[in-house]
MIMI-266360 format. One record per residue: x, y, z of N, C-alpha, C, O, CB in turn; residue in one letter. Coordinates in pm, whole numbers, plus 50000, padded with zeros to 5 digits. Glycine has a CB too. Layout:
<drenses>
XYZXYZXYZXYZXYZa
...
</drenses>
This chain:
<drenses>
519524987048239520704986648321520754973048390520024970748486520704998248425x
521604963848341522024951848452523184955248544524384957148526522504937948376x
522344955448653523894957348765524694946248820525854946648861523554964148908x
523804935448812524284917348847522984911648835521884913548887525024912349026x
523574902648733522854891248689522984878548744524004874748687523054889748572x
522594868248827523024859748881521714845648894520664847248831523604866949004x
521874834848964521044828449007520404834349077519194835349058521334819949046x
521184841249205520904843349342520234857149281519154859249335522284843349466x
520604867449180519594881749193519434882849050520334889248995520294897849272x
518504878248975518174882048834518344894348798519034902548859516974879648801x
517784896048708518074909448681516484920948650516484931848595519144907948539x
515614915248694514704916448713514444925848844513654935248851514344905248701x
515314920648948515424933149064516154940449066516694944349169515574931349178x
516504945748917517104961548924516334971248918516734982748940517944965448827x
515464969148897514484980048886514494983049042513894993349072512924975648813x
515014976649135514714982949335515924991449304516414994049414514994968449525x
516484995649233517955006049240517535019449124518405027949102519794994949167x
516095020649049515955025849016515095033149037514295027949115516145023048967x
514605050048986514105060549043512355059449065511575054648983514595072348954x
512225061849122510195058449136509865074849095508945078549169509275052849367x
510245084749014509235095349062508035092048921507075099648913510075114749072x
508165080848818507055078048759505785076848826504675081448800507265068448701x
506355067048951505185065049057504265074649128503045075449138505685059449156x
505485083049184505185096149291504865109049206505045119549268506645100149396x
504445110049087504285117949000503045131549098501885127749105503715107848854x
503265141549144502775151049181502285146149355501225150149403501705155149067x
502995139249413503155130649601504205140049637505215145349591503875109549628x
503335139349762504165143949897503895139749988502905132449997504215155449938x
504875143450117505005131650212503495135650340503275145150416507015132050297x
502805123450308501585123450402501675112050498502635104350506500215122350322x
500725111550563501475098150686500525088150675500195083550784501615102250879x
499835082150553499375072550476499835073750361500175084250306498165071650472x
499875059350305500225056250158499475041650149499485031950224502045055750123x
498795044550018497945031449984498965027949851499395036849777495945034449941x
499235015549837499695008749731498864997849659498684987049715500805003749772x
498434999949553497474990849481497674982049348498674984749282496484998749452x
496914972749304496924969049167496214982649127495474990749183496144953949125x
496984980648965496314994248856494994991448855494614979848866496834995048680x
493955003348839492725000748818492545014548726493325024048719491814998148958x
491365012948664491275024748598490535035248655490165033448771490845022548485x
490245045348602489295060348668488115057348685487565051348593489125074048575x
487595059448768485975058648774485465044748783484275041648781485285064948644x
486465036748794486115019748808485705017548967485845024549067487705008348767x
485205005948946484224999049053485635001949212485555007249323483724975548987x
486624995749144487844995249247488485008449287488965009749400488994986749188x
488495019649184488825030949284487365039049342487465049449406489895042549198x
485775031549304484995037049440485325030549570485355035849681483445035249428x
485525020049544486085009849665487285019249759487265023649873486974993549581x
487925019449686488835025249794488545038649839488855041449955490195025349750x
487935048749756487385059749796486635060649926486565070150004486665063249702x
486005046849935484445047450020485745045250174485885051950276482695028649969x
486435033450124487425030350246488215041350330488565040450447488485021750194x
488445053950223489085062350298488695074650349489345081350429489955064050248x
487265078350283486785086950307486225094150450485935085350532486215084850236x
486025105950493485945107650553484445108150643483555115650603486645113250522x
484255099950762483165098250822482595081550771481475077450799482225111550783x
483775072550684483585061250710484775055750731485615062650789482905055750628x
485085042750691486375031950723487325042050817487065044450935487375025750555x
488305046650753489575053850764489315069250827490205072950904490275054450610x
488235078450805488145090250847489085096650795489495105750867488105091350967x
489625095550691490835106450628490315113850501489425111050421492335097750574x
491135123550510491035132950382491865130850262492995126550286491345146350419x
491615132550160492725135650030493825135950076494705127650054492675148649951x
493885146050148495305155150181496225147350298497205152650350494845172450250x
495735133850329496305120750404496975114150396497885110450470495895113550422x
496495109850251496995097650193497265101150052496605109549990496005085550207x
498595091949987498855089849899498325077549824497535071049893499835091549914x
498625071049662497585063849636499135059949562499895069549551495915068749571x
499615047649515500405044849396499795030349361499665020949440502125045349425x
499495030549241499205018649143500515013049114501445020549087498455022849003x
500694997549117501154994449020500394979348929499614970448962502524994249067x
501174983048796500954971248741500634956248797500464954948918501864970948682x
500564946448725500424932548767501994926448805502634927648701499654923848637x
502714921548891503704920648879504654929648897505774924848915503694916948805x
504544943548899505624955148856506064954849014505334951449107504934972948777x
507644959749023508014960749139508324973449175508314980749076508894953049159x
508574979049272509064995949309510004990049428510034979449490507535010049376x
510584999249429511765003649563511455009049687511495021249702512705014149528x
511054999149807510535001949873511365015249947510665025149969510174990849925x
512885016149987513435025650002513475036949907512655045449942514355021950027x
513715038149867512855048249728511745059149783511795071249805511775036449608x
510405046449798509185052649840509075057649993508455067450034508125042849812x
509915047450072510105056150194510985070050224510795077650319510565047650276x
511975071450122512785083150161512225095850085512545107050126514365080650126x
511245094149957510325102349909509435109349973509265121449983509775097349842x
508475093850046507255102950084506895097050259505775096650311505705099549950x
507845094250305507965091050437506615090850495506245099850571508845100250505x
505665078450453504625073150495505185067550643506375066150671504045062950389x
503805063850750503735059950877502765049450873502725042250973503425070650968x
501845046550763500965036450763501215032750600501595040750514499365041150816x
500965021250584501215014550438500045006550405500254994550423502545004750429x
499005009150368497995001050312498374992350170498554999850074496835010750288x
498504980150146498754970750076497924962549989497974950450007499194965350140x
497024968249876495994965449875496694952749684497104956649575494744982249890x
496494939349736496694929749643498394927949606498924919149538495774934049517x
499214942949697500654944249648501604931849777501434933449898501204965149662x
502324923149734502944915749845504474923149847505094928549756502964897749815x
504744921449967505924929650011507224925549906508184933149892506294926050184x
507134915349849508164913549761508544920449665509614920549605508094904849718x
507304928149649507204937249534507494949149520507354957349430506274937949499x
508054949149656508914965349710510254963149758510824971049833508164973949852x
510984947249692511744943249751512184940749886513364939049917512174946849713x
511074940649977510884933250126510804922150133509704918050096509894935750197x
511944909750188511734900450209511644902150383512524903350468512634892250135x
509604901350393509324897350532508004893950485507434897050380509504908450663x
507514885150609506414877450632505134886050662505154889050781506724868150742x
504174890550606503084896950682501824890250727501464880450661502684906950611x
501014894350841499644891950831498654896650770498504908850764499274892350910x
497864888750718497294896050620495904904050683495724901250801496994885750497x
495284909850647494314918850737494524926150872493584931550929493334911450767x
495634926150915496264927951047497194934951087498204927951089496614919551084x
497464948451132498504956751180499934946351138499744934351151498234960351362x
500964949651102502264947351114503204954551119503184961451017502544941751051x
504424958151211505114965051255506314960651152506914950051136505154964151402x
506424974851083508064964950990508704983750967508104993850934507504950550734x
509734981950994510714993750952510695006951011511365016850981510534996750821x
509775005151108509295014451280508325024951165508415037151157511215027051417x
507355015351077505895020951048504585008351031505004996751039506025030150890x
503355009851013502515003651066502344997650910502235005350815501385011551156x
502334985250896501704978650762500354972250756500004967950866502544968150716x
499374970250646498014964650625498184958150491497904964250388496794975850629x
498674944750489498364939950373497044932750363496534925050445499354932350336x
496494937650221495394926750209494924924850076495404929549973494204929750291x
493894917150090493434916349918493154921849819492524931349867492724912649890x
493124923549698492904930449603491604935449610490754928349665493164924249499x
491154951049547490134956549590489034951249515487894954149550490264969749587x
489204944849432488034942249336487414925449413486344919749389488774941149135x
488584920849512487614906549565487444913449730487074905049813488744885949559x
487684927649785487224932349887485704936849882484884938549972488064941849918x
485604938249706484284950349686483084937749671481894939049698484444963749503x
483674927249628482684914749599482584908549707481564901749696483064904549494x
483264905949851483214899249921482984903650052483914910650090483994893649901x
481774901750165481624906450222482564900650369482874907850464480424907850196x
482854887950357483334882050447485204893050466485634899150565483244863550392x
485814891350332486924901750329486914912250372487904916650431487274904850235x
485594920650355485504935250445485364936150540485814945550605484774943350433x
484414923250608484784923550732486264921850786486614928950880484074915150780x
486784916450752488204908550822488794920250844489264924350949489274897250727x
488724927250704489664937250688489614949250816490504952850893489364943450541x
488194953350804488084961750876487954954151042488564962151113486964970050816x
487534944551115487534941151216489534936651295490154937351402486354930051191x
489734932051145491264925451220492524940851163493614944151210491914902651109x
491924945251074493754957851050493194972751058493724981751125494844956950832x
491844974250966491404993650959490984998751107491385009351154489684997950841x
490124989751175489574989151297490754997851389490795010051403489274972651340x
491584988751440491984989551514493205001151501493835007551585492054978051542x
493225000751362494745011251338493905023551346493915029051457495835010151160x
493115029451246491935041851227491155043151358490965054851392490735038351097x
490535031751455489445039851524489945038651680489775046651772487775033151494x
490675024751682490985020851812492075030251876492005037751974491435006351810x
493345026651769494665032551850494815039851785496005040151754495905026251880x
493935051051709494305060851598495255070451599495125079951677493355067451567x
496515069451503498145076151573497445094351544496695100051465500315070251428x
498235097551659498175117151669498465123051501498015132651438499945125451801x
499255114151476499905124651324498595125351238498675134851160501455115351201x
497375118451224496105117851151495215127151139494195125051073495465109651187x
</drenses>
């Protein structure tokens, strides 16, 4: 489907006008959502994030918390889409830049950001979080810290 093709909007961002439930395939609305590069089952990168969310370390959450959506290298989704689906309150951003949900805004990276009256965490891809110790720190001292242990919201 080209809806307008132009300088100004290729046609490449039609896919933000089209349906995500490929994405949300068996999701419902929890008040986390992690968005990631694809990784495969049982890979180094989804223990990584497991360990991050599990309960009685990083995050203190359960399964039943958080949502998880992969995408491809490059692939974009509809960020309205994913918000009117599964009406997340925290957005973990793991290697995904906001452009890629068709958000043009600026984030910090490792660091709480307030965008669309919910809490954002962009940061690096999990596979240079799992190799790098300096990144886990950041991560967790400057955005998990403070969102999970410090000011941890009631809905959790």
């Amino acid at each position: 489907m080209n809806l307008y093709n132009s300088a100004i909007v290729p046609t490449k961002y039609d896919v933000l006008w089209e349906d995500i439930s490929k994405l949300t395939v068996n999701a419902q609305s929890k008040p986390v959502l992690v968005i990631t590069h694809e990784y495969q089952p049982g890979s180094n990168e989804e223990e990584q994030l497991k360990k991050m969310m599990e309960v009685d370390r990083s995050c203190d959450l359960r399964p039943e918390q958080y949502n998880v959506i992969c995408l491809r290298e490059g692939q974009m989704a509809a960020w309205h889409h994913i918000r009117e689906k599964l009406n997340p309150k925290i957005i973990l951003l793991f290697g995904v830049l906001p452009s890629q949900l068709g958000i043009a805004s600026l984030f910090v990276i490792n660091a709480p950001n307030n965008f669309d009256n919910r809490i954002w965490l962009p940061t690096h891809l999990l596979s240079a979080i799992e190799q790098t110790t300096a990144l886990k720190s950041q991560l967790w001292n400057g955005g998990m810290k403070p969102i999970f242990k410090d000011n941890r919201p009631n809905y959790l």
